[in-house]
C-alpha positions in Angstrom: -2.6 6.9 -16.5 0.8 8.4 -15.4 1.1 9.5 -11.8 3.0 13.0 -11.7 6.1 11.8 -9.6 7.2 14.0 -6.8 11.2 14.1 -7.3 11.4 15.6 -3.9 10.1 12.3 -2.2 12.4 9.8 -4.3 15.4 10.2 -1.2 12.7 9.9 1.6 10.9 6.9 -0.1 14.4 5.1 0.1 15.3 6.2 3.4 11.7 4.1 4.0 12.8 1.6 2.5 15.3 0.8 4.2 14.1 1.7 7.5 10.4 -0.4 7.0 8.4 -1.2 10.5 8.0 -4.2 11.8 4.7 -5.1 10.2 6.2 -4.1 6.6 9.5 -6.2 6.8 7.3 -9.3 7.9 4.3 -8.4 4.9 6.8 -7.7 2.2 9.7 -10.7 2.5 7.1 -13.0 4.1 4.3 -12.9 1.4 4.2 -9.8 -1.2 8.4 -10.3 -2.3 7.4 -13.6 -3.5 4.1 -12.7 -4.4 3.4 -13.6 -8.1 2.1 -9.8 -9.1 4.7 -7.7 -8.4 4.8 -5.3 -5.7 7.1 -2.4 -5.2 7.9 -1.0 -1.4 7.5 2.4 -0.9 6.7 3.5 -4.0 6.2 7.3 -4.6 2.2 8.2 -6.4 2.0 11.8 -6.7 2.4 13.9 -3.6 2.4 10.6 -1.4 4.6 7.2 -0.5 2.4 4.2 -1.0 3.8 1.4 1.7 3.1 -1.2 -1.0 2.2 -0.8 -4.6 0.9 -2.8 -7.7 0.5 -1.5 -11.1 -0.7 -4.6 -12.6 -3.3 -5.0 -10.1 -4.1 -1.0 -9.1 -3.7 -1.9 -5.8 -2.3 0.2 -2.7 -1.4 -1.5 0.5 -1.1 1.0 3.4 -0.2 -0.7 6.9 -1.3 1.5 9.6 0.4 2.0 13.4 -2.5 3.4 16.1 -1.5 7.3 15.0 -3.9 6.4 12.0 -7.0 6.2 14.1 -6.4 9.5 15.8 -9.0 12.4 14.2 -6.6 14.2 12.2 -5.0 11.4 10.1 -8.1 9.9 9.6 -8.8 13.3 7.6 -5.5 12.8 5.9 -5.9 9.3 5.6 -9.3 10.2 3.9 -7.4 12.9 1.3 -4.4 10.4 0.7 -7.3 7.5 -0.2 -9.2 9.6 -2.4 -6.3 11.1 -4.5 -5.4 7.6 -5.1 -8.7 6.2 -6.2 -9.0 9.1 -8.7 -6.1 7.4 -10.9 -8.2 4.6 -10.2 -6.2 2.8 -7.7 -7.9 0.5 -4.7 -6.2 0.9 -1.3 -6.2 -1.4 1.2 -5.6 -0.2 4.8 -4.9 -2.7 7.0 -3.9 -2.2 10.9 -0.3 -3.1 11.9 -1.5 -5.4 14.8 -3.8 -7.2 12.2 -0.6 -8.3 10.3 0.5 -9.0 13.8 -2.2 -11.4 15.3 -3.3 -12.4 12.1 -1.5 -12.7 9.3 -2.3 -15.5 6.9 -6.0 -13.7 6.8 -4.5 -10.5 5.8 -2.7 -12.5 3.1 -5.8 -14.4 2.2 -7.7 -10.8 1.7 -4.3 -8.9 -0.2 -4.5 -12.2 -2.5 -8.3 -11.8 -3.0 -8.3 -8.0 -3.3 -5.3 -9.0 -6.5 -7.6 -11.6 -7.8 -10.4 -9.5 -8.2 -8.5 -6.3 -9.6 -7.4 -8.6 -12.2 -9.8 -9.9 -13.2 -11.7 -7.0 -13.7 -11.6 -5.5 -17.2 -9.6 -2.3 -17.5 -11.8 0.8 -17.8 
């Protein structure tokens, strides 16, 4: 299924890019660059920016800082999630500080959350 791509987001996506956190530099050229099912950084789905992105696997990565855990952009949050799983995508959400304080676990569960997307047959 084709996502309709926002054009308007394309320069902001790139200006992401090149301006990733903390937690996304370390994710993405310490585990998910190297990875062997390819991820894309900020990747534009529809009317949003996906932090990390895998078609082969239908998986969304989203690191969140602490304004995700404030009531309003948990509602958003919410929206953003479900938009996504209707084109059948899984997204992960994982806390910036987990990536953080424990990173080889949230590698261990992105790997695991890839294994099983795989090996699931496409419906």
């Amino acid at each position: 299924m084709r996502y309709k791509h926002n054009k308007q987001l394309v320069p902001f996506a790139k200006h992401l890019r090149k301006e990733m956190t903390k937690e996304e530099r370390h994710l993405w050229y310490d585990f998910l660059r190297s990875y062997p099912v390819r991820f894309s950084r900020q990747k534009v789905l529809g009317k949003y920016i996906a932090d990390f992105y895998s078609a082969e696997a239908k998986l969304v990565i989203e690191l969140d800082g602490s304004q995700h855990y404030e009531d309003e952009s948990t509602d958003k949050d919410a929206e953003r999630t479900a938009f996504l799983e209707g084109y059948g995508l899984r997204v992960l959400r994982i806390p910036n500080n987990e990536v953080s304080r424990n990173f080889y676990g949230v590698c261990e569960y992105i790997d695991a959350a890839c294994k099983q997307s795989l090996s699931q047959p496409d419906g």
